[in-house]
Phi, psi and omega in degrees: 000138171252165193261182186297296186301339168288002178266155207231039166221166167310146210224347169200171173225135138246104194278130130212157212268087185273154169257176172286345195272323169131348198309174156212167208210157194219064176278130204222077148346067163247152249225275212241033203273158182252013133227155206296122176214112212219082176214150202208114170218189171224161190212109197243193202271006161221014176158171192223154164273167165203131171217055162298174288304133142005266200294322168324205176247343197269115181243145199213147186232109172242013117317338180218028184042008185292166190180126190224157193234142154216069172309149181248150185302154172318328170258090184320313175284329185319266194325343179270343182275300157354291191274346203285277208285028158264356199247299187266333150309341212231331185097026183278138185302127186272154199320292180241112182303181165289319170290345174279324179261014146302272191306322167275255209357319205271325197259004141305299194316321198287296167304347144281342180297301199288285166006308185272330169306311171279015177283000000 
């Protein structure tokens, strides 16, 4: 069996993203870690989101006190297998395209890049 220390990969990452616009966006990884951390918020200059955990149903504005349950499906993943084979049987427009997974594709690469520049 192998343990946490025996893997030959990066075991967390934290990036962050300014856009052009000045937004800056902050993703924080971890891979193999024992402890569970699945958080998500978003925080602009008049209030915040919170959808801790990610996969969960609660999503919360706690500046204006609001509060929405949206549970994800049991299969977290089912709706996106979903939409793929409704796009190529039915022509339904897909979730995320090959140009939308271009652009996460580019700003991995860039985080890796920059990673290795800085070693």
């Amino acid at each position: 069996m192998l343990t946490l220390d025996e893997f030959a990969v990066e075991d967390s990452a934290t990036v962050m993203i300014e856009y052009k616009n000045k937004l800056r966006a902050i993703v924080d990884v971890l891979w193999h870690s024992r402890i569970e951390s699945d958080e998500f918020r978003i925080i602009g200059t008049e209030g915040e989101m919170d959808l801790t955990p990610l996969n969960g149903p609660a999503l919360v504005y706690p500046a204006g006190g609001g509060h929405e349950s949206l549970p994800a499906h049991s299969n977290v993943h089912y709706p996106c297998v979903k939409n793929f084979v409704d796009a190529v049987l039915d022509g339904v427009l897909l979730l995320s395209s090959g140009e939308t997974a271009l652009w996460t594709d580019w700003v991995t690469s860039q985080v890796v890049a920059s990673n290795r520049a800085t070693r």
